[in-house]
Backbone bond lengths (Angstrom), bond angles and torsions (degrees), N, CA, C in turn:
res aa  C-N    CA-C-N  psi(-1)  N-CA   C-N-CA  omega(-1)  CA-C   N-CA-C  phi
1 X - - - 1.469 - - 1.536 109.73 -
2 X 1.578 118.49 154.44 0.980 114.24 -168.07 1.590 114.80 -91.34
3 X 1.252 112.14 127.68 1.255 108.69 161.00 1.461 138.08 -68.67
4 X 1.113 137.48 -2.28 1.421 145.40 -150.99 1.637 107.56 -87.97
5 X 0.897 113.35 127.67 1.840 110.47 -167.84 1.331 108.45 -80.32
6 X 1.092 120.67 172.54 1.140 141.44 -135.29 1.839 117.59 -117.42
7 X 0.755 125.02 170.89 1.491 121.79 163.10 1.447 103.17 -169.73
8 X 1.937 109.40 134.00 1.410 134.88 178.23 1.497 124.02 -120.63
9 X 0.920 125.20 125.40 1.622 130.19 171.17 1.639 92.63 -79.79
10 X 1.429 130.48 102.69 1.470 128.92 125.71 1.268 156.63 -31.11
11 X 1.342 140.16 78.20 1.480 111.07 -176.24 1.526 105.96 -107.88
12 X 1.360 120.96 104.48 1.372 150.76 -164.49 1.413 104.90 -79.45
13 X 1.206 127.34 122.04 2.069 127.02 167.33 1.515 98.19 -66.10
14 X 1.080 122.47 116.04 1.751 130.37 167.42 1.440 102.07 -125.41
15 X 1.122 120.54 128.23 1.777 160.72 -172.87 1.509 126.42 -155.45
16 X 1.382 95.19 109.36 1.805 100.12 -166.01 1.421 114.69 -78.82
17 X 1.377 122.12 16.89 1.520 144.06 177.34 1.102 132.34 169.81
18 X 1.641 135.56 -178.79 1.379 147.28 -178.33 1.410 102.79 -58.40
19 X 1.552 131.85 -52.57 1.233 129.51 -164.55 1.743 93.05 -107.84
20 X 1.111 118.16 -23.43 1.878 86.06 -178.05 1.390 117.49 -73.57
21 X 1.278 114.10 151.11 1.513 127.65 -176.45 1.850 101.91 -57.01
22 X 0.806 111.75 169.92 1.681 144.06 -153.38 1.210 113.22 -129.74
23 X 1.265 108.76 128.84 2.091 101.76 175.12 1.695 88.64 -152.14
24 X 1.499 115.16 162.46 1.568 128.68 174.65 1.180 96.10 -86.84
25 X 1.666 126.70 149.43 1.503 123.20 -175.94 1.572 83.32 -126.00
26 X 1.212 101.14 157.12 1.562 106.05 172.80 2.078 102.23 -112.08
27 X 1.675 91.38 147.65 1.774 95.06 -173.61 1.695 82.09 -144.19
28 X 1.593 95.36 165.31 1.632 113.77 167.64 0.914 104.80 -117.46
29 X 1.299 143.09 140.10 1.511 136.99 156.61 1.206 104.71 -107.36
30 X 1.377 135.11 168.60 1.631 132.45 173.66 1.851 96.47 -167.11
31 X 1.026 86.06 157.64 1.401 114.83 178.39 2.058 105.01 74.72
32 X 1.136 93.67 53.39 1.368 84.97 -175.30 1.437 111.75 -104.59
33 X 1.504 127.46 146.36 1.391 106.47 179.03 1.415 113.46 -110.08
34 X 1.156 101.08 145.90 1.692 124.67 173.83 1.771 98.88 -23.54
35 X 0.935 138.03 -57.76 1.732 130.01 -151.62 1.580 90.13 -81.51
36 X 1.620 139.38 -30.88 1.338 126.38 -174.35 1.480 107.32 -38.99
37 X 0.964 112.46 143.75 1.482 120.91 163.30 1.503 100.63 -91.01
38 X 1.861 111.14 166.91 1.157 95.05 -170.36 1.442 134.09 -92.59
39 X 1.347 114.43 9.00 1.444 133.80 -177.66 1.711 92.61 -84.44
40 X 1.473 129.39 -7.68 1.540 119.27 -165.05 1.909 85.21 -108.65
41 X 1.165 96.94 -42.73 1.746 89.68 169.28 1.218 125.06 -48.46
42 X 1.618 106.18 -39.07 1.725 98.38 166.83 1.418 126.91 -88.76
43 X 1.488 104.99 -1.51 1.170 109.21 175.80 1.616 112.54 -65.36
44 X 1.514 110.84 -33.27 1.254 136.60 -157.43 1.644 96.16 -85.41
45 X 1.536 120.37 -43.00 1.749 114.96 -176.43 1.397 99.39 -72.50
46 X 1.255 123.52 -34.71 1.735 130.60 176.23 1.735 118.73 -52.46
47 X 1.404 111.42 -41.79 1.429 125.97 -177.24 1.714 96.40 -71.48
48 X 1.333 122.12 -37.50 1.734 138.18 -178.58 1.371 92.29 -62.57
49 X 1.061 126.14 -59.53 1.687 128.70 -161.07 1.551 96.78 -60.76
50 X 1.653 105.69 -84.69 1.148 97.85 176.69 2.016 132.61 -32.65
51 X 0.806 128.81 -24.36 1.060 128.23 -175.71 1.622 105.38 -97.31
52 X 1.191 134.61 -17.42 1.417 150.77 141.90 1.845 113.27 -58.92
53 X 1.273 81.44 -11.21 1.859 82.33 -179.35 1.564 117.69 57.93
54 X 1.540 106.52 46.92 1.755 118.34 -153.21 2.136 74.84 -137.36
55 X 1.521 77.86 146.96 1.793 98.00 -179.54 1.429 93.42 -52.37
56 X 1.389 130.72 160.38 1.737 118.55 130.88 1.170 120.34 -97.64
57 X 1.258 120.61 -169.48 1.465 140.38 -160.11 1.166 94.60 -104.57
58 X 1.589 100.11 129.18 1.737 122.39 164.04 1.327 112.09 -74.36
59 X 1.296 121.65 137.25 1.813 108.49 166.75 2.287 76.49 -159.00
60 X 1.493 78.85 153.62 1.035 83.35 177.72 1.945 125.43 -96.19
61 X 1.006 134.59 142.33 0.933 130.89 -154.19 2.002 121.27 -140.08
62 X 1.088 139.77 166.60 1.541 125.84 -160.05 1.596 90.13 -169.44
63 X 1.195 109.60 -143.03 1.463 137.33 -174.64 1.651 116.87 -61.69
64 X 1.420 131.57 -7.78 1.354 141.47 -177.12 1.372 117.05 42.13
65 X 1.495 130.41 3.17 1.500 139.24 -161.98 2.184 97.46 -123.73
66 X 1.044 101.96 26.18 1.684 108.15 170.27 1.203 123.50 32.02
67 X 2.018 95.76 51.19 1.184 99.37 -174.74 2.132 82.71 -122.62
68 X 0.828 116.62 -47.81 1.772 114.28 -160.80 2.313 96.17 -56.07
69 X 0.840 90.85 -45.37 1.655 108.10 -163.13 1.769 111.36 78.37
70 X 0.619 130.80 51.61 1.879 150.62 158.21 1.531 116.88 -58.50
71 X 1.476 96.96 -58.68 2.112 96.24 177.76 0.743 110.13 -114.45
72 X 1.364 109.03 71.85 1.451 124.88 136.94 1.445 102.11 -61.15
73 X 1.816 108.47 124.38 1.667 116.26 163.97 1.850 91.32 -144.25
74 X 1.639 106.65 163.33 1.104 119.49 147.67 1.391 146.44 -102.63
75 X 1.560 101.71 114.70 1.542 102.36 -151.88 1.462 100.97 -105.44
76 X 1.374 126.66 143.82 0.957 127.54 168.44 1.943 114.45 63.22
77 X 1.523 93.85 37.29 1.708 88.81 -164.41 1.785 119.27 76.85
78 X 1.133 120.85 -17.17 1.394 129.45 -159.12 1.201 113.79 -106.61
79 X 1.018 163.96 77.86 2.354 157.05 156.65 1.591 96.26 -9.21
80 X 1.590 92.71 105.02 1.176 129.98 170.60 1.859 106.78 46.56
81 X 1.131 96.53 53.52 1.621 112.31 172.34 1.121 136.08 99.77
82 X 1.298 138.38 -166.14 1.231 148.81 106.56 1.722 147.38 -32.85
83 X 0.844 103.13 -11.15 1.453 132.77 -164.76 1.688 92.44 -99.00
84 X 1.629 131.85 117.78 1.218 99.06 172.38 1.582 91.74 -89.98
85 X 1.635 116.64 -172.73 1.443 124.03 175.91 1.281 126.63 93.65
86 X 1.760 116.51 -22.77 1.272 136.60 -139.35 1.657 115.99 -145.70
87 X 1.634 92.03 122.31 1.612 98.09 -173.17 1.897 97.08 -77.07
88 X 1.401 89.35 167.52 1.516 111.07 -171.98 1.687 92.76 -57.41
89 X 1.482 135.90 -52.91 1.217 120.03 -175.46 1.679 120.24 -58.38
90 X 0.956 108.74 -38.93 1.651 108.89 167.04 1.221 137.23 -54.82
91 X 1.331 96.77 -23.58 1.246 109.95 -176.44 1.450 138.65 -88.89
92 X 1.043 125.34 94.22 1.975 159.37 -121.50 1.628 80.00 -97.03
93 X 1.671 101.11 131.41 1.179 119.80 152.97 1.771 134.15 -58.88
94 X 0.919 118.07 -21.92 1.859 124.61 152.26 1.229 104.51 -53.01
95 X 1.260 128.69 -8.85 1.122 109.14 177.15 1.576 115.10 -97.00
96 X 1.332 124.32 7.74 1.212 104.07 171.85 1.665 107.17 -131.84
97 X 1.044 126.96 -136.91 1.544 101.52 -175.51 1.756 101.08 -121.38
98 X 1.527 116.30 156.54 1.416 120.02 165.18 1.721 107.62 -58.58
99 X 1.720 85.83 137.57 1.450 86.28 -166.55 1.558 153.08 73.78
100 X 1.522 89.73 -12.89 1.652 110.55 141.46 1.070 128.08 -27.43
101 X 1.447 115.30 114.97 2.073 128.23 158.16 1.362 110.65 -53.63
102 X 1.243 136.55 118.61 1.314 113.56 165.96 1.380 102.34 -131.92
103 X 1.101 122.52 152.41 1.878 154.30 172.00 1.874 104.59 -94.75
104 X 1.204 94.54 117.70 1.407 120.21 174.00 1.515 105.89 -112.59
105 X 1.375 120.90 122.35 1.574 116.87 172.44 1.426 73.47 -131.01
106 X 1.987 82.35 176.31 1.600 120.68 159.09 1.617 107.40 -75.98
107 X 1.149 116.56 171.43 1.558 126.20 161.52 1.528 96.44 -78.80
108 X 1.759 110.71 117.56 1.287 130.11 -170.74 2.039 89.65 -85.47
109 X 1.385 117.68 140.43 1.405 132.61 128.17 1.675 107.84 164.46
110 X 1.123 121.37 -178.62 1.609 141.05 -163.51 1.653 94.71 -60.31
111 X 1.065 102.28 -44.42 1.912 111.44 -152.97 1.334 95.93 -92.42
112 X 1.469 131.12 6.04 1.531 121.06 -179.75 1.681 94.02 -129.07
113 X 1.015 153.71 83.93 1.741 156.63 151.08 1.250 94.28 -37.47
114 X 1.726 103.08 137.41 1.174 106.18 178.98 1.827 112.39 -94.84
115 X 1.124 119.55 104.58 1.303 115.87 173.71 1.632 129.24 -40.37
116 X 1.020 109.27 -55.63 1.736 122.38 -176.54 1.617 108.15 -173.75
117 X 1.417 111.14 146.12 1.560 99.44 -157.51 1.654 145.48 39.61
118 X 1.520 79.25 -100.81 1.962 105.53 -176.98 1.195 93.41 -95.32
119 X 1.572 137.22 -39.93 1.464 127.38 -148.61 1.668 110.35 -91.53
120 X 1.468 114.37 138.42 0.918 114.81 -165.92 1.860 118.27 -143.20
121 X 1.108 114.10 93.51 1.351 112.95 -161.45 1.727 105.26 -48.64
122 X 1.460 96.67 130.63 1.641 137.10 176.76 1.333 116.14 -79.94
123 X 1.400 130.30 -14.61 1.623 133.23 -124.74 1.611 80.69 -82.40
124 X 1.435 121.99 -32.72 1.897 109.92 -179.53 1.310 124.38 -20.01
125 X 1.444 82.84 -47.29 1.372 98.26 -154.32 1.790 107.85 -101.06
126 X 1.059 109.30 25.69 1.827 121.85 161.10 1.627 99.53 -111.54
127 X 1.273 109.65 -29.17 1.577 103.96 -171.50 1.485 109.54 -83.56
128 X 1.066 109.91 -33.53 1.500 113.54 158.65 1.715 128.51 -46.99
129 X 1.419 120.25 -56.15 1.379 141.85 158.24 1.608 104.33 -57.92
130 X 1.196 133.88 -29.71 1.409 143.22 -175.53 1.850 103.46 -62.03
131 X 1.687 94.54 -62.80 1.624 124.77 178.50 1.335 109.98 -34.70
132 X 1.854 112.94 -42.34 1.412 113.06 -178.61 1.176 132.47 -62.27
133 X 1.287 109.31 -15.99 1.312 125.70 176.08 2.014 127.84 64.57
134 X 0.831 145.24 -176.89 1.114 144.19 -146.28 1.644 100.88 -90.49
135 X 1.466 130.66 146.12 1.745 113.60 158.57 1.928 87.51 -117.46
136 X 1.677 65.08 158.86 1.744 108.61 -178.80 1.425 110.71 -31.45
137 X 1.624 132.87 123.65 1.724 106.70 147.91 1.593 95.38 -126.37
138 X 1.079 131.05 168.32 1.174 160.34 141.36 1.614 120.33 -61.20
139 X 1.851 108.27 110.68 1.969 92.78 -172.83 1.536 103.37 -83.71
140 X 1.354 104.13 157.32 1.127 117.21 -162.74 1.961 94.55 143.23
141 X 1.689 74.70 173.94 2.044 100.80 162.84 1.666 91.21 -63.53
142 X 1.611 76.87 160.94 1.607 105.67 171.14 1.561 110.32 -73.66
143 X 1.322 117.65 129.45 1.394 111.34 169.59 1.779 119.81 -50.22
144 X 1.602 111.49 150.31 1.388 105.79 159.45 1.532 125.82 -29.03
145 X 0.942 129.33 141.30 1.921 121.92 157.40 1.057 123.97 -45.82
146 X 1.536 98.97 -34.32 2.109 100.70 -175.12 1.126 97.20 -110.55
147 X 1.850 129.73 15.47 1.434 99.14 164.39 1.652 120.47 -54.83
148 X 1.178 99.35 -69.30 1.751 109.00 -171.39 1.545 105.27 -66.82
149 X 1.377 107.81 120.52 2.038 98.09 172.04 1.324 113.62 -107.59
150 X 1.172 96.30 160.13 1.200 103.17 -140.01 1.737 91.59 -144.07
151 X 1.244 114.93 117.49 1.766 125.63 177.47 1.643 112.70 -50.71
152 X 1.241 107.80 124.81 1.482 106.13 179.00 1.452 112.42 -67.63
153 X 1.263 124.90 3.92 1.530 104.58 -176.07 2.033 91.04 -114.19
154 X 1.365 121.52 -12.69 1.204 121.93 169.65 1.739 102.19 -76.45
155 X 1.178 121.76 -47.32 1.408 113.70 -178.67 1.486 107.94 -55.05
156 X 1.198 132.79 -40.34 1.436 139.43 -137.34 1.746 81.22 -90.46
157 X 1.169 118.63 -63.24 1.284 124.31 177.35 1.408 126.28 -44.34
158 X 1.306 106.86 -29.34 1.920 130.65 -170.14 1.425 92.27 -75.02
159 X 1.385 105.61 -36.49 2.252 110.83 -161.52 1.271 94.33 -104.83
160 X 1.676 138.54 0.33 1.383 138.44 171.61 1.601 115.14 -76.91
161 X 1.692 86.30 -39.30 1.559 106.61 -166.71 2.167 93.17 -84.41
162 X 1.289 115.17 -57.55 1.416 120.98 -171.83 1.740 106.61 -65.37
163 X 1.525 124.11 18.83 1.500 144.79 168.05 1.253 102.40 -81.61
164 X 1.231 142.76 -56.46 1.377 149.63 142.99 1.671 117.57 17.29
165 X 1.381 136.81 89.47 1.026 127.54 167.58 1.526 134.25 -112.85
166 X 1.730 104.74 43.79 0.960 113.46 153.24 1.789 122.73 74.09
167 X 1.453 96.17 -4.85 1.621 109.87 164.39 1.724 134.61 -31.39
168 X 1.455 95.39 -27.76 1.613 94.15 -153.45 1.584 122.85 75.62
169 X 1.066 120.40 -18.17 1.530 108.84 -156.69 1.517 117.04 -72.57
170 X 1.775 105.55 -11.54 1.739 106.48 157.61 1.779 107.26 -72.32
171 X 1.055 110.20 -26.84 1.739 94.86 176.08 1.495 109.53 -72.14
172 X 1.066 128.43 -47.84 1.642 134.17 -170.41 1.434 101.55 -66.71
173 X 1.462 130.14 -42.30 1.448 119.49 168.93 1.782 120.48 -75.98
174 X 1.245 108.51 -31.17 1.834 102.27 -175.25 1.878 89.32 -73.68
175 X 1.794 91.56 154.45 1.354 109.62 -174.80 1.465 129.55 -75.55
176 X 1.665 86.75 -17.45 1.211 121.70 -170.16 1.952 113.17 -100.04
177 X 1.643 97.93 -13.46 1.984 96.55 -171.75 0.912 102.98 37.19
178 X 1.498 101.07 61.35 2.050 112.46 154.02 1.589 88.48 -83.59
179 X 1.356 100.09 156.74 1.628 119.68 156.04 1.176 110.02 -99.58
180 X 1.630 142.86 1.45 1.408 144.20 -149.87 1.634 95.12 -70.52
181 X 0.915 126.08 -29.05 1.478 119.32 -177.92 1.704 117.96 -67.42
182 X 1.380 89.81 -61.51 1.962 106.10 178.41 1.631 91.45 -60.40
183 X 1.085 116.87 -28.56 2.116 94.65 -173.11 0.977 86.78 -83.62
184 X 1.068 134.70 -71.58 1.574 140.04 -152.25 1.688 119.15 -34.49
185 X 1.393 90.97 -47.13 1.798 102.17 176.07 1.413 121.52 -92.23
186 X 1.422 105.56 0.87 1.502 115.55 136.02 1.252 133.68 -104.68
187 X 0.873 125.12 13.87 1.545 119.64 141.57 1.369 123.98 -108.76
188 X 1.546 121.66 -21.49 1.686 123.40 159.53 1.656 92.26 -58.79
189 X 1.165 151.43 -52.16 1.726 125.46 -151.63 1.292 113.57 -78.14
190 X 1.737 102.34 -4.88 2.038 110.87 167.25 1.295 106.60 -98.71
191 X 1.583 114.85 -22.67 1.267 114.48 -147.26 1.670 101.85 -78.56
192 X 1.821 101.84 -42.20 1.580 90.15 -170.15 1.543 112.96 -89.48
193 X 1.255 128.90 17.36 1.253 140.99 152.72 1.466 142.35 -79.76
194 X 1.073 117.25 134.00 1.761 104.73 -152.99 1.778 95.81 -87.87
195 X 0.949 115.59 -14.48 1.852 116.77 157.35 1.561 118.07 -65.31
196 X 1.065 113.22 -13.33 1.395 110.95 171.74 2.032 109.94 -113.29
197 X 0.969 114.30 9.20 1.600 103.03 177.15 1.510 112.19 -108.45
198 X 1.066 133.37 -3.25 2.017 109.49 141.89 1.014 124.88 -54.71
199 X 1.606 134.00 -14.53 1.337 128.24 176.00 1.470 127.19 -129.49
200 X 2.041 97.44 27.61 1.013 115.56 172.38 1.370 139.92 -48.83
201 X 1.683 104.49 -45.99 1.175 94.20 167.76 1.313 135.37 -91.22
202 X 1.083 122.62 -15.43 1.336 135.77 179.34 1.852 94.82 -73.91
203 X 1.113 136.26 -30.63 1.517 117.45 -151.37 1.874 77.42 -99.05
204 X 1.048 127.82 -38.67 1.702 103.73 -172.05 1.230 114.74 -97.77
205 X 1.516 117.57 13.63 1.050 127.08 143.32 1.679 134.30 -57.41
206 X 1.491 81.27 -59.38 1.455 84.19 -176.87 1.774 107.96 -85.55
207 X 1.270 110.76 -29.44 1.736 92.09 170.62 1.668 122.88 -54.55
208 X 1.404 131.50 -38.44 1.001 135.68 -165.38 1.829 94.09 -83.06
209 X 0.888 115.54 -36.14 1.558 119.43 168.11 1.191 97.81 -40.94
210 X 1.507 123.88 -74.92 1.706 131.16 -153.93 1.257 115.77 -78.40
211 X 2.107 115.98 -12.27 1.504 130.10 163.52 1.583 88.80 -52.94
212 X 1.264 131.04 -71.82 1.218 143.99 -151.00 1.621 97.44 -43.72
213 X 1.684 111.90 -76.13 1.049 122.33 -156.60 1.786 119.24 -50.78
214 X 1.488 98.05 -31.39 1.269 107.21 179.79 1.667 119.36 -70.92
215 X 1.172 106.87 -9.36 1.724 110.69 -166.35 1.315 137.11 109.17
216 X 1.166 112.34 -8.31 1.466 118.45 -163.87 1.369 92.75 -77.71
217 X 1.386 104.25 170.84 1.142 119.82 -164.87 1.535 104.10 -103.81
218 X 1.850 111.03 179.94 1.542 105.59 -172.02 2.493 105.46 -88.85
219 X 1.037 93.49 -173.06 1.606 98.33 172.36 1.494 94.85 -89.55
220 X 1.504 113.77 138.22 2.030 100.73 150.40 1.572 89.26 -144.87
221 X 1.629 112.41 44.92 1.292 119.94 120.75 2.035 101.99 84.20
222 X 1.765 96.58 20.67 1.611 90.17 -174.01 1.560 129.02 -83.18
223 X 1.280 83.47 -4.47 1.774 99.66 169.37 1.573 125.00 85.11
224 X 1.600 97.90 -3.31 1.625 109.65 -176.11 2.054 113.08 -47.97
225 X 1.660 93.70 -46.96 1.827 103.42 -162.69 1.683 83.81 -66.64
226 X 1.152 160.17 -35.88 1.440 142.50 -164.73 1.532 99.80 -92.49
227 X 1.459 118.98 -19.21 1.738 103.11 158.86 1.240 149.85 -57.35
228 X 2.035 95.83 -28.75 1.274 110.70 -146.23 1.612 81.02 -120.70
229 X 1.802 117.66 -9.41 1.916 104.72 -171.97 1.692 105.04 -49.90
230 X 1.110 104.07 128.49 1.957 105.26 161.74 1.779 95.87 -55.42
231 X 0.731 91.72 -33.44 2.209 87.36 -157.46 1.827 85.94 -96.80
232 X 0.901 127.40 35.36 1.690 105.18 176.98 1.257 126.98 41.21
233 X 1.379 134.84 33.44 1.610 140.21 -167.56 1.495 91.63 -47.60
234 X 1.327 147.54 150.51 1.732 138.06 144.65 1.950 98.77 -79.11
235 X 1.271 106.68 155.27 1.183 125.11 159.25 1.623 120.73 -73.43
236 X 1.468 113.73 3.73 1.354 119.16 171.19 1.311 98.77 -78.91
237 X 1.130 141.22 17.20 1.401 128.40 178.53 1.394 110.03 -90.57
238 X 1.689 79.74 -50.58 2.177 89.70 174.27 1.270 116.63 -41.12
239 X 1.183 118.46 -39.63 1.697 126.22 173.68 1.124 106.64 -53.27
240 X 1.209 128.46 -91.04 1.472 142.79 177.76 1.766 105.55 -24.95
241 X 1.747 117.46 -45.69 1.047 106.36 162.62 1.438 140.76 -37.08
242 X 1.592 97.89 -65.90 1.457 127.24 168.44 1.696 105.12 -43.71
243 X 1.420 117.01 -53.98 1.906 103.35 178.58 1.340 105.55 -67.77
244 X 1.020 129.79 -37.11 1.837 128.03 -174.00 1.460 105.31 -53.60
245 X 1.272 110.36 -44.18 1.575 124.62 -159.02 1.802 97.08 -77.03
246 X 1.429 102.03 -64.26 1.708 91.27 178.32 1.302 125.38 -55.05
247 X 1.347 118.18 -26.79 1.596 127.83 -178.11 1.633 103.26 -73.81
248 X 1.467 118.20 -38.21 1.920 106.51 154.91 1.222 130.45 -58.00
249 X 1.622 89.70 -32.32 2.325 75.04 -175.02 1.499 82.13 -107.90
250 X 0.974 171.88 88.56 1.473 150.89 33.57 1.244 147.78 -65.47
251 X 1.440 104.57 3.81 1.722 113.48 -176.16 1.640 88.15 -103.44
């Protein structure tokens, strides 16, 4: 593979707050190499600024190994890239071409305010997971592993749905900034577990309650948030959502 670095024309969203207006700035970066991921590319236009004695760019940032979900950005029109599978930190500059235009936004919708630049408070979506409220344990030791059994295609589904890291990047792609995905696969990773159903109805009750309150928008089922999940969430969750949810307000 080639080593030879790189060079990008930027046009970056920069906004010096919640209420000031917004414009794309254009930057060059050069000498960049192919293995940077792309949070090190901006690390790299940021070190330029500063030394230009020019603000840098906020983006928010965590663990870089696509496990926290923090940089979430929209690149190229896209939640956290081009790349499907793959959070914005993973995601390696070979992958797009030398000399590439690229578009940097925030994660666009109602329920995410844009703080400064790229960064864009998330907190919805803790208050949502908050709403669910606590499940049951028993004090004491931890039970055996094989006490409680548990169906291999419900487990598989329980760790499909608990894959979920909380990105947003199904809200920034649906047209609508549904959250139906991020709830959904938090309440399927209690839901298909028999440790999570004493507080079944009340916990997807009240999350889909606090989806509401926060703004998000409804599902009409276009499939974008399971395109763009870094972790592959399926949209079978929403389903499973949807029966959990009617079985609270009718049981």
């Amino acid at each position: 593979m080639s080593t030879q670095s790189m060079s990008f024309n930027l046009r970056v969203w920069r906004q010096d707050g919640p209420q000031a207006p917004g414009r794309l700035v254009d930057y060059k970066v050069v000498d960049i190499s192919p293995e940077m991921s792309f949070l090190e590319m901006l690390d790299e236009l940021n070190v330029q600024l500063i030394r230009r004695g020019e603000r840098p760019v906020e983006f928010d940032s965590d663990c870089r190994e696509g496990i926290c979900g923090m940089c979430g950005l929209v690149i190229t029109g896209v939640a956290h890239g081009p790349l499907p599978a793959t959070t914005t930190c993973t995601l390696r500059m070979r992958h797009f071409q030398d000399g590439q235009t690229i578009e940097v936004e925030p994660f666009r919708a109602a329920a995410f305010p844009i703080v400064r630049d790229l960064v864009v408070d998330r907190s919805a979506l803790d208050r949502i997971i908050q709403a669910g409220g606590f499940v049951s344990q028993n004090a004491g030791s931890a039970p055996d592993g094989n006490a409680v059994p548990v169906p291999k295609d419900d487990a598989e589904n329980a760790m499909d749905a608990a894959a979920c890291i909380g990105c947003g990047a199904c809200v920034a792609a649906c047209p609508n900034a549904s959250a139906f995905l991020f709830t959904s696969a938090k309440v399927s990773q209690l839901a298909y577990l028999p440790q999570g159903r004493p507080e079944a109805r009340r916990r997807v009750a009240g999350m889909v309650r606090q989806m509401d309150l926060e703004g998000f928008g409804n599902c009409t089922n276009h499939g974008e948030c399971e395109a763009v999940c870094p972790k592959e969430v399926s949209i079978q969750h929403i389903a499973r959502m949807r029966k959990e949810y009617w079985k609270a307000i009718l049981g």
